[in-house]
N, C-alpha and C positions, 0 to 999 in steps of 0.2 A: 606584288601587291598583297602578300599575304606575311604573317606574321604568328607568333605566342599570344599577342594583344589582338591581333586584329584575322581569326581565322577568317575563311571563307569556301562556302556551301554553294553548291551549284545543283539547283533542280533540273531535271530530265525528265519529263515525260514523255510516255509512247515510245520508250527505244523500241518495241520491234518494228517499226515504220522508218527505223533511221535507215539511211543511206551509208556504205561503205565509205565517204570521204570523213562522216560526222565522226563512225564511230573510231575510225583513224583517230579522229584530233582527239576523243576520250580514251583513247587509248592511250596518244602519247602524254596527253593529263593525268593519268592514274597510274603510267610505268615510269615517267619522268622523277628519277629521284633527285632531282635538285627542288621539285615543288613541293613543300610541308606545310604542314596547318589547312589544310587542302582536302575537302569531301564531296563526295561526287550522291547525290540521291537521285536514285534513277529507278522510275516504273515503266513495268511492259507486261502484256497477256503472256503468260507460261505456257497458256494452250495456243500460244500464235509461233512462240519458239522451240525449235526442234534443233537435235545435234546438227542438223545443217545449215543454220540459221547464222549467219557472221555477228551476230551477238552471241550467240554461244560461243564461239571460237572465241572472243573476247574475253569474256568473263573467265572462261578457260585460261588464258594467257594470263589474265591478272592472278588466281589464283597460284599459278603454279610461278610468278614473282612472288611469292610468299607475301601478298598484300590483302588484306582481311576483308571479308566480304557480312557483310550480315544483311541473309531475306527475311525479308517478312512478307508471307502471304495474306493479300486481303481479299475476305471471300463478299458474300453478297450482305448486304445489311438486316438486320434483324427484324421481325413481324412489327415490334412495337417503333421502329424508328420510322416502318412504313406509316404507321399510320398516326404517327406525331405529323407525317409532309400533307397526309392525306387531310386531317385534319385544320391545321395551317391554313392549306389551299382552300380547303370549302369553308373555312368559320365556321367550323361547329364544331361542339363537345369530342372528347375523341372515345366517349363510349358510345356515340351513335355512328362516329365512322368504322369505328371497330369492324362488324360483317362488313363491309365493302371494303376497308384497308385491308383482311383476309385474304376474299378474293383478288384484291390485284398482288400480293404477295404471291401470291401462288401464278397468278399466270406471269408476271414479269420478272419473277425469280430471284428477289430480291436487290436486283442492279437498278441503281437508285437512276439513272438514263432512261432505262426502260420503262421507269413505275411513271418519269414524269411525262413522256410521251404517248403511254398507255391511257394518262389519264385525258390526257388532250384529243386522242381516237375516238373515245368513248364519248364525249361531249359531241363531238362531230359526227359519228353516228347518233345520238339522240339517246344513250344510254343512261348520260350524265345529263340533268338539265338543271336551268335555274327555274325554280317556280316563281310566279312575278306574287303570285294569291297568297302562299305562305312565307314569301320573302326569303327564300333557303333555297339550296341544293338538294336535288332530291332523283333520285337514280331507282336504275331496274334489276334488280339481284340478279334476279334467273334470268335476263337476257345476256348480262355481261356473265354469269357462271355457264353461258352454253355459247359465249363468242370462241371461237376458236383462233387460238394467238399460238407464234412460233415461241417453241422455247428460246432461240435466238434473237436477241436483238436487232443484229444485221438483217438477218433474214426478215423478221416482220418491219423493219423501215422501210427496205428495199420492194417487199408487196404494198408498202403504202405510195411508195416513190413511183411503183409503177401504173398508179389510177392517177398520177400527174398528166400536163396536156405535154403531147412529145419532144414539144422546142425545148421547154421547160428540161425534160428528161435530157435530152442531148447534152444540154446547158452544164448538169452535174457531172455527167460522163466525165464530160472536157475537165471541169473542174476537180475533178478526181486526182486525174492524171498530172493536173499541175504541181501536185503535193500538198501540205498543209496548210501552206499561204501562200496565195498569188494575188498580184494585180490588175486593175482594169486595162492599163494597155498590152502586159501579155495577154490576160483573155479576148482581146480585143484582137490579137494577130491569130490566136487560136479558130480562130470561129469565120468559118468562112461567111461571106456575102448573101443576107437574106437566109442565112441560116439563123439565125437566132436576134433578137435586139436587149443586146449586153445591158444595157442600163436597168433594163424593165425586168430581166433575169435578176440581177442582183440586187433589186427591191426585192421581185416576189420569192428568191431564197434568206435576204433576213425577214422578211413578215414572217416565213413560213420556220422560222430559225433554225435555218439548213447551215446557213454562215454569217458572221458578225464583222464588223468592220473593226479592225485595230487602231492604236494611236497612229502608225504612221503612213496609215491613209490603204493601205492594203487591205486583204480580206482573209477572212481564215476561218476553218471549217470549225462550227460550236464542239463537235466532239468527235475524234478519230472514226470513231462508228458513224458517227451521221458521214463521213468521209467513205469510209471504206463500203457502207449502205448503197454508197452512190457508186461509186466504183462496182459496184456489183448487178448493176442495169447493164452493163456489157458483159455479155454472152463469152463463156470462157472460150470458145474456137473463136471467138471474134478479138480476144484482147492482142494478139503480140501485130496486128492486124492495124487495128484501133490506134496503136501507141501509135506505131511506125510513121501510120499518113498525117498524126499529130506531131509528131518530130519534123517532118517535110513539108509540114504548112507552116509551123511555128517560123522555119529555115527560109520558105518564099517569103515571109510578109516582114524578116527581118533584114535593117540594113548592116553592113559590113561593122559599122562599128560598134554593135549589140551584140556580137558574137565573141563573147570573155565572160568571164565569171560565174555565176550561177546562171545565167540564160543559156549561153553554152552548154554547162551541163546538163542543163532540165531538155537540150532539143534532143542531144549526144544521149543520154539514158532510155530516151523516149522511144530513139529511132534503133539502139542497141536491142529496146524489145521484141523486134521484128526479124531480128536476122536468121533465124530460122523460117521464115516465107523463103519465097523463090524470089528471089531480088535476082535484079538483070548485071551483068558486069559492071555499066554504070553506075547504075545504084550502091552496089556496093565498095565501091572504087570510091566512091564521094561520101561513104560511111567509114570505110579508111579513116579516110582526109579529115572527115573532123575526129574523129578519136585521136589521132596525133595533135590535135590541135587542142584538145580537152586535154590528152596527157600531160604537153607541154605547159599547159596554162595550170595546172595541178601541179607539174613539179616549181615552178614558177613560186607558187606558197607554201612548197617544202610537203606536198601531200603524197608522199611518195609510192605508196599504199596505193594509193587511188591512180596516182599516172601510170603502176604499173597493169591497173586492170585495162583501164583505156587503151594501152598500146599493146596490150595483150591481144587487146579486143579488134583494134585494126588490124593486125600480122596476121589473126583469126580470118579476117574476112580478104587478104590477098589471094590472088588467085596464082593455083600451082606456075604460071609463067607469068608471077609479075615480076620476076628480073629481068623481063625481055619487055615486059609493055607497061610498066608501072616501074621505071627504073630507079626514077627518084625519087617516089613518095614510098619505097620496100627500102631501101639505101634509110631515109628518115626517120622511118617507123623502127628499122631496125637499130640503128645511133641513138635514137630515144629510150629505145629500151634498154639497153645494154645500159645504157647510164643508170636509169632508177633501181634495175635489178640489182644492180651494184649495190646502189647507196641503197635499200631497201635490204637488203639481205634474201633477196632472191636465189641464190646460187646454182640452184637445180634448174630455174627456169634461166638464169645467164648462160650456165655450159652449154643446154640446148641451142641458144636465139643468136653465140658469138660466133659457131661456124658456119651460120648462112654467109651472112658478108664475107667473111674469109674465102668462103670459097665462089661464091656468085658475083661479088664485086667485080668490074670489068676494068677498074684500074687500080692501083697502088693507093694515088691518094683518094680514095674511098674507104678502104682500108684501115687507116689509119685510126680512124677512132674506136675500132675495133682490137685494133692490135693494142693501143691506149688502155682499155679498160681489160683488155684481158690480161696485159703486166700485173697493172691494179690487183685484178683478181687472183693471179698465182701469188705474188706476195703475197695478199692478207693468206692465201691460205696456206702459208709457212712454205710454197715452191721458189723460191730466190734466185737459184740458180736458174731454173728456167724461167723465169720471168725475166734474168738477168740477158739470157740468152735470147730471149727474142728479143729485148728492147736493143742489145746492141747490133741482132741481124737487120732493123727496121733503119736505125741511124747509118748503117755502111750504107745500106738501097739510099737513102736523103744524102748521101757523101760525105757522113761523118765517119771517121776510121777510129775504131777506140780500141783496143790492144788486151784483150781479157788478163795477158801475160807482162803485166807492170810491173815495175818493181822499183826500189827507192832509190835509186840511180835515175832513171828514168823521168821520175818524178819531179825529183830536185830539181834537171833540168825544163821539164816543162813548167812548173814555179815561174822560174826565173825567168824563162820566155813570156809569160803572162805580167809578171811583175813588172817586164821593160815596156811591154804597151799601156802600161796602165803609166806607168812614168812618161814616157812621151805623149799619154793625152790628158793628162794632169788628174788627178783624182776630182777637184771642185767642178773640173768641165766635164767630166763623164755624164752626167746628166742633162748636158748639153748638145746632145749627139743625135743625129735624125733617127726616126723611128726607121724602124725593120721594116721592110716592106717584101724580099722575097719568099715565096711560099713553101719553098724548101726549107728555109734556113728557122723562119717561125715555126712548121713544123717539128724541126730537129730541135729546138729550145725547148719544144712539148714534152718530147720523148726522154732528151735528158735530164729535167725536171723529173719523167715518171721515173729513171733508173738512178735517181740519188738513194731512193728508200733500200731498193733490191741490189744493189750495188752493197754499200753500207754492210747491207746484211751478210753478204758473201767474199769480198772483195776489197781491202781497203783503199789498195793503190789503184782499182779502177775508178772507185766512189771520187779520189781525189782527179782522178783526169777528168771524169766527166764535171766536175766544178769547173776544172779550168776549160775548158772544150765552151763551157756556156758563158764565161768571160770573154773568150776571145770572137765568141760568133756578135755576141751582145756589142763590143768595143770596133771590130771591123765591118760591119752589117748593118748596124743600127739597134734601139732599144724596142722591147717589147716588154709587155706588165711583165714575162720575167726574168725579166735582167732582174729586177729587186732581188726574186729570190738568189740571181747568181752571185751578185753584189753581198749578200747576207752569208751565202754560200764561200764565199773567199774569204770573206773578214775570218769566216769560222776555221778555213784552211791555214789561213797565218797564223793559228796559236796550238797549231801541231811542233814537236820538240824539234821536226828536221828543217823550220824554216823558223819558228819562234818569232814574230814581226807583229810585236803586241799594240803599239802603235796603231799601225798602217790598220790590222784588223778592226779595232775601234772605230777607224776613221772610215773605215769601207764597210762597215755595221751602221753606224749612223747613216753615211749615204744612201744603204739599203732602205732604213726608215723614213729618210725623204721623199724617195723613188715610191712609195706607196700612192704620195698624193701628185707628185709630179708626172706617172705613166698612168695614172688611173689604172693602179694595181692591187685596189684594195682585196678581189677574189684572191689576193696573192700573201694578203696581210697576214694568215696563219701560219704561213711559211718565215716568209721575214721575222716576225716573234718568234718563232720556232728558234732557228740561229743564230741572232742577237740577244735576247734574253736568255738562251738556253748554253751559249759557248763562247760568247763575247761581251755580254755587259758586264761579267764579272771581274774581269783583265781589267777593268779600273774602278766599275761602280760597286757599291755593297751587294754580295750574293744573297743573302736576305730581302731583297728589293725585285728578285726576278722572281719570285714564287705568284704576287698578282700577276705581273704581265704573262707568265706563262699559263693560267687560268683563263685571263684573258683572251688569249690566241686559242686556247683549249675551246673554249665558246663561240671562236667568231667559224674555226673548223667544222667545227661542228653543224652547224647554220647552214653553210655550203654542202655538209657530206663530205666532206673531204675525211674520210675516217684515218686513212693514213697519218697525215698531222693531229689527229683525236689525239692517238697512241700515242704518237712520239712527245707533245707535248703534256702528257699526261704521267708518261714515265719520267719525262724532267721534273716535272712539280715534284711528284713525289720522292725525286732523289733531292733537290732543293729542300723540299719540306721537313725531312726526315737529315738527311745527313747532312745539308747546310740550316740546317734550326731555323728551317724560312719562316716555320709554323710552330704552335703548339703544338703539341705529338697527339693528345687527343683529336685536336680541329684535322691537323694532316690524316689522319686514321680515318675519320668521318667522310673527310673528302672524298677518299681514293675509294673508298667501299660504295659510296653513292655512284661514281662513274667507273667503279666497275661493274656494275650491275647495269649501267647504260650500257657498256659495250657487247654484255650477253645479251645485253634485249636487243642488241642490231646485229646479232650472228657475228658479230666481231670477234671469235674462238682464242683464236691466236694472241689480239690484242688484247684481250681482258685476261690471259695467261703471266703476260708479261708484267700485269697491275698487279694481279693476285701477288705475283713476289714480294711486291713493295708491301702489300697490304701484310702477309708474312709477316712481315718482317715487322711492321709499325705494333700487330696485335702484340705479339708477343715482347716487345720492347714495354709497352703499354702493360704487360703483365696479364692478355687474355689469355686463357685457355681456349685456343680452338684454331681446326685446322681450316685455314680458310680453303683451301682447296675440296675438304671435301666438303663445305658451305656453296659453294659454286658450281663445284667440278663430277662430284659424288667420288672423286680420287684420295688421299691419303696423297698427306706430303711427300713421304717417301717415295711413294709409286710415279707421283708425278715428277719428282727429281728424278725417277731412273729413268722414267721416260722420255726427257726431254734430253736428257746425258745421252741418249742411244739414239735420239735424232739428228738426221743430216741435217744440214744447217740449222737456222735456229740460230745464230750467235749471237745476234744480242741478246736471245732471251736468257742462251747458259753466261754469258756473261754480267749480266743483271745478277743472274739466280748466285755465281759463284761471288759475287761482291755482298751480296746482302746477306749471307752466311759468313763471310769472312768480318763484315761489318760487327754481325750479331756475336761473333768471337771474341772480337776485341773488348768491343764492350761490355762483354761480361767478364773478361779479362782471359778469357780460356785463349791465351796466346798459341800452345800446340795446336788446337783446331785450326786455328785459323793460319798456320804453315803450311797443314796440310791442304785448305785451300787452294792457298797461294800455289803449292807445288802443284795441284792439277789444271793449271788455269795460268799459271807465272806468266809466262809469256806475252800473258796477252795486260801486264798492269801496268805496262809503260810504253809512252808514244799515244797517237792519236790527238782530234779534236778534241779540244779543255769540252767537254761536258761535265757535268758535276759526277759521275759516274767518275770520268778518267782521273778528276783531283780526288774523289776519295780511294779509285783505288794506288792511285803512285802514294799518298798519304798514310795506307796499310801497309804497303809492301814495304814502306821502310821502317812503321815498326816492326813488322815482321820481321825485316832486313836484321835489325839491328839487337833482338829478343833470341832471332834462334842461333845469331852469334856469339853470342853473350851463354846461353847455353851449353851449346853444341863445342866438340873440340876435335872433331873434321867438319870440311868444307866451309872452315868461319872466313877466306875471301871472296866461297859466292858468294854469304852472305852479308859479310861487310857489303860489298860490291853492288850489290840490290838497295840495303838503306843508303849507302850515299849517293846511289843515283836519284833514288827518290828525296833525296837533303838537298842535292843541289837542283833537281827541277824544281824543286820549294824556293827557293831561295833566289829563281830567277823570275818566279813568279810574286814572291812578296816587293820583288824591287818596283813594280807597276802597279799592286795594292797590297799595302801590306794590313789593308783592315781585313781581306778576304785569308791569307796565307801566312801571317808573320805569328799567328801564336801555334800554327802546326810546324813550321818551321823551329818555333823553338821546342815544342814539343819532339821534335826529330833529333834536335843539337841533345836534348839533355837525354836521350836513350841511345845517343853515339855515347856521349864522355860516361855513361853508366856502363855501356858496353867498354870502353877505355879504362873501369878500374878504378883503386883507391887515389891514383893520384890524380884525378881527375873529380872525384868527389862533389867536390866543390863547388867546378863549373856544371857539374850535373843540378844539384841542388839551384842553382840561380837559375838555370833554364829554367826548369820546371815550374818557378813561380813566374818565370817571364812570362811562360805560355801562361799561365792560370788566369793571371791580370791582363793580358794580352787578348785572350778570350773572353772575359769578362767585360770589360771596357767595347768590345766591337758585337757583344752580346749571340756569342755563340754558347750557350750553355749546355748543350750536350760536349761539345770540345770543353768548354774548362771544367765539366764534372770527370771528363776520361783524364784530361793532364792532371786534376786533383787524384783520380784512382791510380794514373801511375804514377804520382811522388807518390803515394801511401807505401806503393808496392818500393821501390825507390830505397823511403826509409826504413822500412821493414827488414828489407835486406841490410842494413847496417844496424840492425836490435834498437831504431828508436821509434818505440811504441808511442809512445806521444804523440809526436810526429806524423808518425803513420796513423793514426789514430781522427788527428784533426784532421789531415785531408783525404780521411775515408769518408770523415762527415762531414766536409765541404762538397764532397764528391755526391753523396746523399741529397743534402742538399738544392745540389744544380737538375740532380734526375728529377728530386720534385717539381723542380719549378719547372723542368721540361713536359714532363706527365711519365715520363718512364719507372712506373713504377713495378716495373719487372727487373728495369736495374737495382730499384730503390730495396727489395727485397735480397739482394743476391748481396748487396753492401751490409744489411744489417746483419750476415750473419759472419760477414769479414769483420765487422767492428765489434761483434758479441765476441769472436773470437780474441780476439786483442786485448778486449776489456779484462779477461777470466786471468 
């Protein structure tokens, strides 16, 4: 809803009164960088907040996102504005209210609440009076200069509050504690029988203007201080006392279906006040119970913050043997939390809360959702291996046998096993197929869903069994919401080189997008965009078309916490964005820096490591000067390349990290760097799932292939041997689109016949303008500015400066209109050369 036209300001007053769930949702307001045009103005007493104060911790947090803060302190109003009010109020000249505006300046301290309730006291004592004889205001100096008044506001409301009649007094207590607005029928469950008559209460607090009735019919207290005044008739040993039996009467006089939303919370916060009384085992056993039921109902709206104090708060009050008498509501509390700590970036308090259930759990599947989040949590925190290893020790215990020791033999064969049942139950009827009903078998779908990521990471030919392992439970067992991902999950296995079934993957990528709405698996739906848009639409549809849908799925992951899919769909976009020209180089640059700074604001370390490359890579294509790493990290590129070179696993990330250096070689044309790349990394640029990653680096590797042949005059059949493997995986991939692969393709053919010599010339030269129009016409413009820089280089090598000349500046050109003006630079001083 916001815009450059149409900003939007959100007033705040009284944060230090807010509630940890509020200041949650302004937090994620003020650190959310996808919301711009967007200002927060928010007042609160300085002398009410202290470093311990969860608005400090806030404003702390925002600062140190490098997001601008400007206070302004406003102190008490000045002597002559008092007695511009004093004035006003009485009708008369303001040089006769002068001596009394004085004195009330001085004793109500310039707080413009204070002067207007001081004056109201003084009436009511008889200090202030109307004369009827002289028709005027007319008051007592030296009675109201010798009243004795608290420098505090609160404090002198709270002695006024206390010459009230006691129902009266009761009435605010209560009222206090309900917060800043409440309604007649909660005060009405508040307030016990013959304790007070609610109606006649909230006449005589607006006469008395304690509290005013709002538009929508509710009430709410005239000023924080006449609030907190009232709150201050209970006796500090009497408050956590007070809340408690107000939480437990709120809880008697409500039915079942009142217990959601803020009423929940207002009973849950109330009764939380108390738990340091002597509460009896029951009591606190059923203060548990609703804290898990407030945390639930919190993560429910994505409050994740807030669910995690709540189920903090119940785990707090179990007793040392509630996994012997509280079985299943310590088992809940404990599943509940494990979850938010997670998606919260809790981590200190996850490692703590995941080996209770581990160990106190009395059966296996209890278990389960523990052993669940804690895969979860060893992958994000860069451990693969062993998150690998316990998800595949959790699947043998459910009867799944997966082979840590696969290999492409192995594989091939189990394909092929998958591919015939999927043939004998026809691919249009897979959808047709009863749901999954055994609790093993939907368990184990769980588990091999969580070991796609940490598999991946470690293990390629396990990553591919456990695809097919969730095929086959999915196809003999029946479907569950994730068959889609496994369905999404095979399309993406057929456009591996050892089984190439470009087809068949299309058509079992689309099925997965049907199975979204036909399993009711939309929790599933960031996953399915994950490997449809990310390894499969581009086998026939334009690669430039996945950069929204992958955004898309980036957002709906998001929503859920599923951070896992955050990253992976995050790293796609921005290899789409960047090396398939999904985007402007500026907009792609923009993006990834916004949502990298999401993922450091959710302790996502790892995964925002993995962006940082991209983003690398995009500044400096972009022509900025600056190490984003140590914008983020406080690291130096360097340091953080040797660091993650010297870490155990990690693959995708030095895999990322060695393409998008090899990337930034070519394109600046420094073809040696980018050998040397290749040479420490070779291995790994051919083969795998088509992600945009795997086409641009078989795409490198064969100009490399083909540059350090042409070169070099040892080892020119590796090197042949490399580009033509990457010429003909091109070439198998342009036959099913050749908008996405036929101008790299030719761009590969005219750097073999250049590597082939004079008498090949020729066919070199046509290539090169095949790719350039080839790329132009399907509107890759980073590709046809590189095919114009290397015909430049091309002609160059044959002394026709012309030549080389116009497609150095065709080449210029294509970086402008990309934004690459760090290319744009490095070409003007190849063409300044040329021209002299």
């Amino acid at each position: 809803i916001t815009s450059d036209e149409i900003p939007v300001i959100i007033y705040l007053d009284d944060l230090q009164w807010a509630d940890q769930a509020t200041l949650d949702l302004i937090g994620m307001l003020m650190l959310d960088p996808n919301i711009q045009h967007f200002g927060i103005l928010g007042c609160y007493r300085d002398n009410e907040v202290d470093r311990r104060h969860p608005l400090f911790g806030l404003l702390e947090a925002v600062r140190l996102n490098g997001i601008d803060l400007t206070e302004i302190h406003v102190g008490p109003i000045e002597r002559e504005s008092v007695n511009s009010i004093v004035s006003d109020a009485l009708c008369l000249p303001p040089s006769l209210c002068r001596p009394l505006s004085t004195v009330i300046h001085q004793k109500a301290g310039g707080v413009i609440l204070f002067v207007i309730r001081f004056l109201n006291s003084l009436n009511k004592q008889g200090h202030l009076v109307y004369c009827l004889e002289s028709r005027r205001w007319t008051w007592d100096l030296e009675k109201i200069k010798s009243e004795r008044v608290s420098e505090d506001f609160v404090v002198h409301t709270t002695l006024q509050m206390n010459s009230l009649p006691k129902p009266f007094q009761t009435g605010l207590m209560i009222a206090a504690c309900l917060g800043s607005n409440f309604n007649g029928p909660i005060l009405r469950k508040a307030i016990e029988e013959n304790e007070l008559e609610v109606d006649s209460f909230i006449k005589s607090g607006k006469d008395g203007g304690y509290i005013e009735e709002s538009e929508s019919g509710s009430y709410r207290w005239t000023h924080d201080q006449i609030q907190q005044a009232a709150y201050n008739l209970i006796l500090p040993t009497q408050r956590e006392s007070f809340h408690y039996h107000l939480g437990r009467r709120l809880l008697k006089n409500s039915a079942n279906c009142d217990m959601n939303g803020d009423f929940l919370f207002m009973i849950v916060e109330n009764m939380n006040r108390g738990t340091d009384l002597k509460l009896n085992r029951d009591e606190m056993t059923q203060l548990a119970r609703l804290n898990l039921q407030a945390g639930n109902e919190a993560m429910s709206t994505s409050g994740f913050h807030s669910a995690a104090k709540y189920l903090q708060q119940g785990i707090n009050l179990l007793s040392k043997d509630s996994w012997i008498h509280e079985y299943d509501l310590t088992i809940q509390l404990y599943d509940a939390a494990l979850d938010t700590y997670y998606t919260a970036g809790q981590f200190s308090n996850f490692e703590v809360a995941v080996k209770q259930p581990l160990t106190h759990a009395i059966c296996f599947e209890d278990k389960l959702n523990s052993y669940h989040h804690l895969v979860r949590f060893l992958t994000a925190s860069g451990r693969s291996e062993e998150a690998l290893e316990t998800c595949l020790s959790v699947l043998r215990t459910l009867g799944v046998e997966i082979s840590p020791n696969a290999n492409a033999e192995s594989l091939l064969t189990e394909a092929i096993s998958v591919k015939e049942i999927i043939r004998n139950s026809h691919i249009h009827n897979l959808l047709d197929l009863p749901k999954m009903e055994d609790f093993d078998k939907m368990a184990a779908m769980t588990f091999l869903n969580t070991a796609v990521l940490c598999s991946y990471e470690t293990n390629e030919f396990t990553f591919f069994f456990v695809i097919c392992r969730m095929v086959k439970l999915s196809v003999r067992h029946g479907l569950c919401s994730i068959s889609a991902v496994a369905f999404s999950l095979y399309g993406a296995l057929l456009t591996c080189p050892i089984i190439s079934d470009f087809d068949e993957s299309y058509e079992m990528g689309r099925l997965a997008l049907r199975a979204i709405d036909t399993l009711d698996a939309f929790m599933m739906k960031q996953q399915v965009f994950l490997f449809f848009y990310g390894s499969i639409a581009h086998c026939k549809d334009p690669l430039q078309a996945s950069a929204p849908k992958l955004l898309e799925g980036y957002e709906a992951a998001f929503a859920l916490g599923d951070m896992e899919s955050v990253t992976a769909h995050l790293q796609l976009y921005a290899g789409v964005a960047v090396w398939g020209c999904g985007e402007k180089l500026t907009k792609a640059e923009e993006i990834v820096r916004i949502h990298a700074k999401r993922m450091l604001q959710h302790k996502q370390v790892v995964s925002c490591k993995n962006i940082l490359i991209h983003l690398q890579q995009a500044t400096e294509l972009i022509g900025l000067h600056e190490d984003v790493y140590s914008t983020f990290l406080n690291i130096s590129e360097e340091e953080f390349f040797r660091q993650e070179m010297n870490c155990r696993g990690a693959h995708t990330m030095k895999l990322i990290l060695h393409t998008c250096r090899m990337y930034l070689a070519v394109m600046r044309g420094n073809m040696e760097l980018a050998a040397r790349e290749y040479e420490s990394n070779g291995a790994e640029y051919q083969g795998g799932i088509r992600f945009i990653g795997t086409i641009t680096r078989v795409f490198l590797a064969g100009l490399v292939g083909f540059f350090v042949a042409r070169k070099q005059t040892s080892d020119v059949e590796k090197w042949i041997h490399v580009g033509v493997r990457s010429m003909d995986t091109m070439k198998s991939w342009t036959e099913d689109s050749s908008w996405n692969y036929e101008h790299r393709l030719f761009l590969l053919e005219a750097e073999y016949y250049f590597f082939k010599g004079d008498k090949h010339e020729h066919l070199a030269s046509a290539k090169y303008k095949q790719s350039i129009a080839a790329a132009k016409k399907h509107k890759f413009k980073n590709d046809e500015g590189l095919a114009a820089q290397k015909a430049a280089v091309f002609h160059r090598h044959y002394n026709r400066k012309k030549e080389a000349l116009t497609n150095f500046q065709h080449a210029k050109a294509c970086y402008e209109s990309w934004g690459a003006e760090g290319l744009v630079k490095e070409i003007e001083i190849k063409i300044a050369s040329l021209s002299q």
